[in-house]
C-alpha positions, -999 to 999 in steps of 0.1 A, spaced: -118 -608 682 -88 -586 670 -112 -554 683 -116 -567 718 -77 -575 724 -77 -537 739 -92 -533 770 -104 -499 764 -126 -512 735 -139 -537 763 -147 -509 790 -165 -492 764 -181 -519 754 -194 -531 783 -205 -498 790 -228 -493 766 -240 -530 770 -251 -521 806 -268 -492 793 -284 -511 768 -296 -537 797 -310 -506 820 -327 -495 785 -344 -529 778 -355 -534 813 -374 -498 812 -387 -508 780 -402 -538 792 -417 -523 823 -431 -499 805 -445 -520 780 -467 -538 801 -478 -507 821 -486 -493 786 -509 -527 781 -529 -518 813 -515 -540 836 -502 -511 862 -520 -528 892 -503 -528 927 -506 -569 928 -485 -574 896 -463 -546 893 -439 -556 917 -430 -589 893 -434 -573 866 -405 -550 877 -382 -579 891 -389 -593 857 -377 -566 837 -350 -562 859 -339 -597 855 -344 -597 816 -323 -564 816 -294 -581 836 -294 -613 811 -293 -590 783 -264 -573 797 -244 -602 807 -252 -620 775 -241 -595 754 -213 -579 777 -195 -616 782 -188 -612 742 -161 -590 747 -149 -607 777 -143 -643 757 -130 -629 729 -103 -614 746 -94 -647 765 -97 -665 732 -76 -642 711 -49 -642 737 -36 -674 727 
C-alpha cells in the first residue's frame, strides 16, 4: 500500500498492467488458432473473447494500485 501512495508508481503500474492485458489477449487468440480452430465462422468470437479476457485482466489487476491508494490515504 505504502508503494502505490505515489502516483507515478501507479502510472507505471498501470502501464505495464495494460500491456500485460494486450499480451494475454494475443496469447489467447493465438492459442486457439495454434489448436486449429482458425476458421472464418469462429474467429470473430474467438477474438472478442480474447479481447474481453485481456480487458478483465487489465482492469483486475490495474484497479490494485487504484484501491490501495484510496485505502492508504486515510
Amino acid at each position: 500500500i505504502e508503494l502505490f501512495q505515489n502516483p507515478a508508481n501507479i502510472g507505471f503500474y498501470v502501464i505495464a498492467v495494460v500491456a500485460l492485458g494486450i499480451h494475454v489477449s494475443h496469447g489467447f487468440w493465438s492459442a486457439f488458432q495454434s489448436l486449429g480452430f482458425n476458421h472464418p465462422k469462429y474467429m470473430p468470437k474467438i477474438q472478442l473473447l480474447s479481447k474481453l479476457f485481456g480487458l478483465l485482466v487489465a482492469v483486475g489487476f490495474g484497479a490494485l494500485p487504484i484501491v490501495c491508494y484510496f485505502l492508504g490515504a486515510k
